[in-house]
Chimera marker file (.cmm) of the C-alpha trace (Angstrom):
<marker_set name="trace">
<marker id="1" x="-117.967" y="246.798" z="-61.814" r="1" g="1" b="0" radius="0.5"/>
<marker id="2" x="-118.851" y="245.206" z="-58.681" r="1" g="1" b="0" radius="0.5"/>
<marker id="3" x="-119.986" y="241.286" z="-57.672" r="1" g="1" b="0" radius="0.5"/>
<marker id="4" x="-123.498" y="241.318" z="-59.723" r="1" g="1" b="0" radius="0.5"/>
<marker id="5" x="-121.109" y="242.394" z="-62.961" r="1" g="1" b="0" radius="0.5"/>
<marker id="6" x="-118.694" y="239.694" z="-62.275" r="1" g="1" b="0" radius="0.5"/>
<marker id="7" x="-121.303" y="236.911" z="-61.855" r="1" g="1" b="0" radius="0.5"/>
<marker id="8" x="-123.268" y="237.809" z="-64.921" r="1" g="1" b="0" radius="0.5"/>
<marker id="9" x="-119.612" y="237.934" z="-66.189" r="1" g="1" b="0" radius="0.5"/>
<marker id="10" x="-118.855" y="234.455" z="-65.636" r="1" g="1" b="0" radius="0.5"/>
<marker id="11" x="-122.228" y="232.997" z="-66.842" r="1" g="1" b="0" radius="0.5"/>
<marker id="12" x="-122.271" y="234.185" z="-70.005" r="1" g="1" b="0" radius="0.5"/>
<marker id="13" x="-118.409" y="232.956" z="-70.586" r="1" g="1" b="0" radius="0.5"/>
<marker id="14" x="-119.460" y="229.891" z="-69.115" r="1" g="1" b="0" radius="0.5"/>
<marker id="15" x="-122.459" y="230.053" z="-71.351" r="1" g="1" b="0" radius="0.5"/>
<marker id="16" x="-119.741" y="231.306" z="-74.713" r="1" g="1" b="0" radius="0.5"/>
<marker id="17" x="-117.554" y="228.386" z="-74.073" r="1" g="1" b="0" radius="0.5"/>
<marker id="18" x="-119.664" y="225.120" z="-74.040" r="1" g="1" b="0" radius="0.5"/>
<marker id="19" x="-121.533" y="226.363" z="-76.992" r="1" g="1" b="0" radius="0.5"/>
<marker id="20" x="-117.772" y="226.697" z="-78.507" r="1" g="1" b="0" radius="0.5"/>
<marker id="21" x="-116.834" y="223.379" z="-77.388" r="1" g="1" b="0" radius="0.5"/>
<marker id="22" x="-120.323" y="222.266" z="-78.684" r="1" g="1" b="0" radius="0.5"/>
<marker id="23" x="-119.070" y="223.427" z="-81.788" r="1" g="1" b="0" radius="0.5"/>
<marker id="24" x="-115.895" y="222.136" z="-81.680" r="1" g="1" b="0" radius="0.5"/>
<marker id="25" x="-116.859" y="218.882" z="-81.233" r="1" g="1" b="0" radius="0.5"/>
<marker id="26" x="-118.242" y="218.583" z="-84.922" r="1" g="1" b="0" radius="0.5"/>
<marker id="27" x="-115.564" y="220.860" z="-86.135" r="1" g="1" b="0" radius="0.5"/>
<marker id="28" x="-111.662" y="219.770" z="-85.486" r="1" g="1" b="0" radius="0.5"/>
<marker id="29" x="-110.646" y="222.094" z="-82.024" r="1" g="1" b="0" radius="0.5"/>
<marker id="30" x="-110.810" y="221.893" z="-78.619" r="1" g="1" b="0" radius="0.5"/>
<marker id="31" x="-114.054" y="220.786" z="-78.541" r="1" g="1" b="0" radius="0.5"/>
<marker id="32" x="-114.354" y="218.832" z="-74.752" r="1" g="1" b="0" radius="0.5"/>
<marker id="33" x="-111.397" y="220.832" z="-73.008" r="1" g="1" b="0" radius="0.5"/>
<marker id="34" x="-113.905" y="223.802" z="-73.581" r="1" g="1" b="0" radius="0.5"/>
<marker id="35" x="-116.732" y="222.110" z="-72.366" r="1" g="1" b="0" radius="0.5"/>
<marker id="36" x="-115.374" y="221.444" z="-69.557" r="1" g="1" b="0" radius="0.5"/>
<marker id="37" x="-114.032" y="224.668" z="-68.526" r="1" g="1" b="0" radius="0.5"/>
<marker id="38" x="-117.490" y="226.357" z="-69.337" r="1" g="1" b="0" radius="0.5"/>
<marker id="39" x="-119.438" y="224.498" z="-66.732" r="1" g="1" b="0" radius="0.5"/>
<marker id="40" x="-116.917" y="224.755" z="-64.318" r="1" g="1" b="0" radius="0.5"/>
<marker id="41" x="-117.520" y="228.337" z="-64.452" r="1" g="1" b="0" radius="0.5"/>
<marker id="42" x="-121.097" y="227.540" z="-64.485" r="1" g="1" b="0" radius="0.5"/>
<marker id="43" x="-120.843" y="224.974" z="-61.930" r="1" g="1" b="0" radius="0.5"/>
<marker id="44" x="-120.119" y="228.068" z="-59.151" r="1" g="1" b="0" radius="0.5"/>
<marker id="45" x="-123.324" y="229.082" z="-59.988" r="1" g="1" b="0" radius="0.5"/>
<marker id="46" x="-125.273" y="226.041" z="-60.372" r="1" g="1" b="0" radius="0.5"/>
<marker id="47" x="-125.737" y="223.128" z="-57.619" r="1" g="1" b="0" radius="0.5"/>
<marker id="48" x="-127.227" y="220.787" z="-59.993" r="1" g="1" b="0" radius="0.5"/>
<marker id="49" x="-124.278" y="221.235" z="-62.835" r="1" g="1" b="0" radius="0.5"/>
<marker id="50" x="-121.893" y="220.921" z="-60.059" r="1" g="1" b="0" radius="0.5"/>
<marker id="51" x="-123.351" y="217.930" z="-58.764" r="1" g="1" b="0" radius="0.5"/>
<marker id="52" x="-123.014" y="216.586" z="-62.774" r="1" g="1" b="0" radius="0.5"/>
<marker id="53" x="-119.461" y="217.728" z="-62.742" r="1" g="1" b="0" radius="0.5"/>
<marker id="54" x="-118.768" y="215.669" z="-58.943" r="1" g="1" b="0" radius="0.5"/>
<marker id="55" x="-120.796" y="212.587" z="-60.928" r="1" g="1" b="0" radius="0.5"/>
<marker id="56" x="-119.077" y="212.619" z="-63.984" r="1" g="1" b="0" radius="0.5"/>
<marker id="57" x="-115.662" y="212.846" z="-62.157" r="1" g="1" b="0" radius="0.5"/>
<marker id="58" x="-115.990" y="209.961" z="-59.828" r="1" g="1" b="0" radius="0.5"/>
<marker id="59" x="-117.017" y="207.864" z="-63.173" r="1" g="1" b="0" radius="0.5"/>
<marker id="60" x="-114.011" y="209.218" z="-65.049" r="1" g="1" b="0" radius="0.5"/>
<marker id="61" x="-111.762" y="208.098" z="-61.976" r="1" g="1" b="0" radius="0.5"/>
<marker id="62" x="-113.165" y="205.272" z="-61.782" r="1" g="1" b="0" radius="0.5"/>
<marker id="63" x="-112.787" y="204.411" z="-65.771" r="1" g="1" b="0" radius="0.5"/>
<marker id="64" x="-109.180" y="205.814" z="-65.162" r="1" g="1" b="0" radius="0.5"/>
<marker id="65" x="-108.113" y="203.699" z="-62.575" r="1" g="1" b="0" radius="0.5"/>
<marker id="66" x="-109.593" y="200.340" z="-64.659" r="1" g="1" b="0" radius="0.5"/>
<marker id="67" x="-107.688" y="201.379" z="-67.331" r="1" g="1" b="0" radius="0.5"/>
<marker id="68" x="-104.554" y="202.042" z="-65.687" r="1" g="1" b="0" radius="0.5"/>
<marker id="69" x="-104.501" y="198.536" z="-63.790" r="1" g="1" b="0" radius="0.5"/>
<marker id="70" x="-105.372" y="196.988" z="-66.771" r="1" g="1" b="0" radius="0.5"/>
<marker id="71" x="-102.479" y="198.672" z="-68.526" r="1" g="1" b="0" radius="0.5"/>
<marker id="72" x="-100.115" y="197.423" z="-66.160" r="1" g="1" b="0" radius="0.5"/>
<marker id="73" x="-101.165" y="194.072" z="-66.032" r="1" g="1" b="0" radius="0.5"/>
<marker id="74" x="-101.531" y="193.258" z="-69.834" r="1" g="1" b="0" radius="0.5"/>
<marker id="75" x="-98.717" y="191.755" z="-72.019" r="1" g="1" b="0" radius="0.5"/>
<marker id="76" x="-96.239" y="194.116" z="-73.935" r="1" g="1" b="0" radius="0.5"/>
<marker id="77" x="-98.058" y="193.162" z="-77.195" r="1" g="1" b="0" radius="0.5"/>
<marker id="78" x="-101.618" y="194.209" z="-76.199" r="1" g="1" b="0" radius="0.5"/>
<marker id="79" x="-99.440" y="197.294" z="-74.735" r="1" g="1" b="0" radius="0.5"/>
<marker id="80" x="-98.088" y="197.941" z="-78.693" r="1" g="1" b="0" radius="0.5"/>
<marker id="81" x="-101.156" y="196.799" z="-80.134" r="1" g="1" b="0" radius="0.5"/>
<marker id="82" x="-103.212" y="199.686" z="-78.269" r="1" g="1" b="0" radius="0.5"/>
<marker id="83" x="-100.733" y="202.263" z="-79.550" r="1" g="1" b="0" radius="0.5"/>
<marker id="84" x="-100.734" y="201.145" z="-83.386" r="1" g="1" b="0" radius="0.5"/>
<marker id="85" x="-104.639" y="201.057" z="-83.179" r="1" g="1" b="0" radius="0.5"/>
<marker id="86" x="-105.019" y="204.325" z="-81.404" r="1" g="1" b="0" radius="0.5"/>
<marker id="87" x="-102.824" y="206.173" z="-83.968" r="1" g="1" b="0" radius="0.5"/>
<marker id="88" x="-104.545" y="204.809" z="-86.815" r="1" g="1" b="0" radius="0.5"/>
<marker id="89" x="-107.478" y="205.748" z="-85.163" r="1" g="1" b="0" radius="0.5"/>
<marker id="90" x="-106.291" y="209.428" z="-84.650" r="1" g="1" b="0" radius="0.5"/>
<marker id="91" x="-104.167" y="209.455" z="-88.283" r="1" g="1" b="0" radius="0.5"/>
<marker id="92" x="-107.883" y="208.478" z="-90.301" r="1" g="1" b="0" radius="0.5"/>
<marker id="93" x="-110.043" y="211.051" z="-87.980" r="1" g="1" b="0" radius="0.5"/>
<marker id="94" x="-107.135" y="213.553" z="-88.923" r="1" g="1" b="0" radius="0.5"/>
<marker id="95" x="-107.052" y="212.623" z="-92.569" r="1" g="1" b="0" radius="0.5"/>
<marker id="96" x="-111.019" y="212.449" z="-92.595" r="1" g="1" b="0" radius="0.5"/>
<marker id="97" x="-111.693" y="216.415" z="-91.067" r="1" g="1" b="0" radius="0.5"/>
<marker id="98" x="-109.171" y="217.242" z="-93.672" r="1" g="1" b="0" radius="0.5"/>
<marker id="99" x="-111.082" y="215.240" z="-96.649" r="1" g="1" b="0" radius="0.5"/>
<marker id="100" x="-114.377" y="217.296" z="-95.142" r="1" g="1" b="0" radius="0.5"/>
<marker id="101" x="-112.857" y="220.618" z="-94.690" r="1" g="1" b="0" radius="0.5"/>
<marker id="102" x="-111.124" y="220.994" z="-97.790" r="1" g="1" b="0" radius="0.5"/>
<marker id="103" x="-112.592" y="218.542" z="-100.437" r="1" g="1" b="0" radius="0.5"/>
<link id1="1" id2="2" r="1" g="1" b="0" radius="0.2"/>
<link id1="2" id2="3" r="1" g="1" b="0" radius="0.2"/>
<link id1="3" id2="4" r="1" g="1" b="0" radius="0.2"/>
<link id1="4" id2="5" r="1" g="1" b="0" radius="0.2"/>
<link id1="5" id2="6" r="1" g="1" b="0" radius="0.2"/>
<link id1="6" id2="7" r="1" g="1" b="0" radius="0.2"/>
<link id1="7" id2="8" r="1" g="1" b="0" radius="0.2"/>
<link id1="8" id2="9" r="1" g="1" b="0" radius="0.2"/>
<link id1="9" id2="10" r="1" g="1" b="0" radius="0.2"/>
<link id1="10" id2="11" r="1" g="1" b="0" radius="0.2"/>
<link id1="11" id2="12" r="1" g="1" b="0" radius="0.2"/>
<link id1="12" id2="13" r="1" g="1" b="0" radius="0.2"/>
<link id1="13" id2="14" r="1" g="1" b="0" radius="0.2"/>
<link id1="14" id2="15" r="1" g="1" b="0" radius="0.2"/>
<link id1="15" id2="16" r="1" g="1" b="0" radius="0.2"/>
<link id1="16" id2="17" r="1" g="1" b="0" radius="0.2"/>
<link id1="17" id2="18" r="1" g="1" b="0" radius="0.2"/>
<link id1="18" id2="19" r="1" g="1" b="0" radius="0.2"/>
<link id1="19" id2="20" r="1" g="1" b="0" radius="0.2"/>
<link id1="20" id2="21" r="1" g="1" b="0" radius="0.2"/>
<link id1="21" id2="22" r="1" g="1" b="0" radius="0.2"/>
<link id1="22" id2="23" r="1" g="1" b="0" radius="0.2"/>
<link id1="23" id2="24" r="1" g="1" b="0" radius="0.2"/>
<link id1="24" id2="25" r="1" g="1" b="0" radius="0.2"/>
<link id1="25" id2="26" r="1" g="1" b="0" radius="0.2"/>
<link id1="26" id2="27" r="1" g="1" b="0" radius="0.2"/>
<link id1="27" id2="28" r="1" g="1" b="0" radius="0.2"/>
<link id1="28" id2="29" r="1" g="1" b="0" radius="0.2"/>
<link id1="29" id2="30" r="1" g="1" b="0" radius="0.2"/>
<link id1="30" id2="31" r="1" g="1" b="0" radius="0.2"/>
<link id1="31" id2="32" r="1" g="1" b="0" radius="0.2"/>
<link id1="32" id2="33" r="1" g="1" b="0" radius="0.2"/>
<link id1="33" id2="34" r="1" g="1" b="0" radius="0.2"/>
<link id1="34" id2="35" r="1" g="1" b="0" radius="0.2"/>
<link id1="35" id2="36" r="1" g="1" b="0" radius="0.2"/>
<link id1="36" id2="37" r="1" g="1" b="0" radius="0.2"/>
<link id1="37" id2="38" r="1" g="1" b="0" radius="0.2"/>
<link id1="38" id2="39" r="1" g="1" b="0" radius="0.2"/>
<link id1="39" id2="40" r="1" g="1" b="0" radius="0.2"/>
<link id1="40" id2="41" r="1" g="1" b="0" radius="0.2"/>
<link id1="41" id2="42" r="1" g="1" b="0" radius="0.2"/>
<link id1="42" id2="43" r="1" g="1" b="0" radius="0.2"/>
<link id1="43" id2="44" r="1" g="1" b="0" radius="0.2"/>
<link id1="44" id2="45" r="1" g="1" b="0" radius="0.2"/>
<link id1="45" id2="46" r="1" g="1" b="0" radius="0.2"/>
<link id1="46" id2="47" r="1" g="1" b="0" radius="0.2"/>
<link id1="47" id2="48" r="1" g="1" b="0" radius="0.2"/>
<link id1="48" id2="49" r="1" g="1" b="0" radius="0.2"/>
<link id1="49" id2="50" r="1" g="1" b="0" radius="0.2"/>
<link id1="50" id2="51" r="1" g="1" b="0" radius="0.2"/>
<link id1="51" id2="52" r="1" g="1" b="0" radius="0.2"/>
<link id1="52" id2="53" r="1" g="1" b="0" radius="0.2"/>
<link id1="53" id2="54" r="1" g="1" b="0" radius="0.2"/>
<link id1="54" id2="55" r="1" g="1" b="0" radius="0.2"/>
<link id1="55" id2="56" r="1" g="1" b="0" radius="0.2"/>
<link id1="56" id2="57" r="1" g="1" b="0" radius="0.2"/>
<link id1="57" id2="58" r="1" g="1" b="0" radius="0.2"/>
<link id1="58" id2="59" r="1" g="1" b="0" radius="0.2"/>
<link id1="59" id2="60" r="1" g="1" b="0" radius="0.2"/>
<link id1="60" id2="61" r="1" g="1" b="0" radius="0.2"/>
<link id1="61" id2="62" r="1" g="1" b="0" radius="0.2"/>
<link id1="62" id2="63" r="1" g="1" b="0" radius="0.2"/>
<link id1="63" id2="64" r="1" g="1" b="0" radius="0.2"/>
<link id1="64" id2="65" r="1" g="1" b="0" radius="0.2"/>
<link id1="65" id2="66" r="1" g="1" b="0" radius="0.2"/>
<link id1="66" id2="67" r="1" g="1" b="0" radius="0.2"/>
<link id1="67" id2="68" r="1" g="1" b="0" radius="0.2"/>
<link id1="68" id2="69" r="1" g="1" b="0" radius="0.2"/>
<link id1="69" id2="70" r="1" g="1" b="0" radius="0.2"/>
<link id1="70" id2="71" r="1" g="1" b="0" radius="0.2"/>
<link id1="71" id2="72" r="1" g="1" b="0" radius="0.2"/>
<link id1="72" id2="73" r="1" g="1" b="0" radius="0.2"/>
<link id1="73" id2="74" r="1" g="1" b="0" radius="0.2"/>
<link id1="74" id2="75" r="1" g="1" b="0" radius="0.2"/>
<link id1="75" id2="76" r="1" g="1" b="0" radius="0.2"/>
<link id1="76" id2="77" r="1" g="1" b="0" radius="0.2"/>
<link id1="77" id2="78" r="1" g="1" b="0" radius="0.2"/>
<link id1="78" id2="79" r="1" g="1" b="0" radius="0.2"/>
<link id1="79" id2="80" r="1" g="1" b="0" radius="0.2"/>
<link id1="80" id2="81" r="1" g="1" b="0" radius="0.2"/>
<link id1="81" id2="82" r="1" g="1" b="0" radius="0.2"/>
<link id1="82" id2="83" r="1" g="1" b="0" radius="0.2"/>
<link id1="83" id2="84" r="1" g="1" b="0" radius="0.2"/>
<link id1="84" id2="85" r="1" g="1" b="0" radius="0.2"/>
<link id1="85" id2="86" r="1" g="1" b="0" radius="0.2"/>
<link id1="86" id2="87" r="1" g="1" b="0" radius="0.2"/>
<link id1="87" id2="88" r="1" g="1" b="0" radius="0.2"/>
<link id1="88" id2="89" r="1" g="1" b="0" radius="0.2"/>
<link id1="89" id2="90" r="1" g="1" b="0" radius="0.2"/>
<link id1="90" id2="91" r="1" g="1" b="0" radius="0.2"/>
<link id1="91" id2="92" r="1" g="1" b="0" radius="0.2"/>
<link id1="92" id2="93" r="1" g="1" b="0" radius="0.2"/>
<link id1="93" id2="94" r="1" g="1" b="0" radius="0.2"/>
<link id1="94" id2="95" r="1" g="1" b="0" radius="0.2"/>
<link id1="95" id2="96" r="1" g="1" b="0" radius="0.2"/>
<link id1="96" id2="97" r="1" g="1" b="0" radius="0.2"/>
<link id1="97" id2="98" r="1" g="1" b="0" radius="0.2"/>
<link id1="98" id2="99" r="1" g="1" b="0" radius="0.2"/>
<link id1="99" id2="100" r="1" g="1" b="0" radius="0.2"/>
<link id1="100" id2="101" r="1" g="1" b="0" radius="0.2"/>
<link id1="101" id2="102" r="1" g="1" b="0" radius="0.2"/>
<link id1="102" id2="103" r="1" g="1" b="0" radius="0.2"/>
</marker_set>
C-alpha cells in the first residue's frame, strides 16, 4: 500500500465523485459540492484540470465580489425583494423534485 496505490486511490474517488455530483445534479443532492471536491482530487494529478479549477475560481471571485458591492450598495427593497424571489425560487424547485420523485 505504497504511493502508486494511493494515487490510483485518489483518481478513481476523484473519478466516483464527479460522476456522483453529475448525478446529483439531475437528481435532488449534493450535486456541485461533489463536483467540486472530485476534481480537486483530480486536479493533483492533472495540470490542465487544475488550471480549470485556478480559471473558474478567479471568475467565481470575481462574480462574488460584483455581487457583494452590489449588495451593499442597493436599496433595502431590492435587498427584500432578492430574498422573497430567491425562496420562491428554491420553495417551487423543492416542490417540483418532489412532484417528479413521487408523482
Amino acid at each position: 500500500m505504497g504511493k502508486p496505490f494511493w494515487r490510483i486511490a485518489q483518481i478513481a474517488i476523484g473519478i466516483i465523485l464527479v460522476i456522483g455530483g453529475i448525478i446529483f445534479c439531475f437528481i435532488p443532492g449534493p450535486g456541485l459540492p461533489l463536483i467540486f471536491i472530485g476534481a480537486g482530487f483530480l486536479a493533483k494529478h492533472s495540470l490542465a484540470i487544475a488550471r480549470a479549477m485556478d480559471w473558474l475560481e478567479l471568475r467565481l471571485r470575481k462574480g462574488a465580489r460584483w455581487g457583494k458591492s452590489w449588495w451593499l450598495r442597493t436599496s433595502t427593497f431590492a435587498r427584500y425583494a432578492v430574498v422573497v424571489i430567491g425562496t420562491a425560487v428554491a420553495g417551487g424547485t423543492g416542490y417540483g423534485a418532489y412532484k417528479v420523485m413521487f408523482d
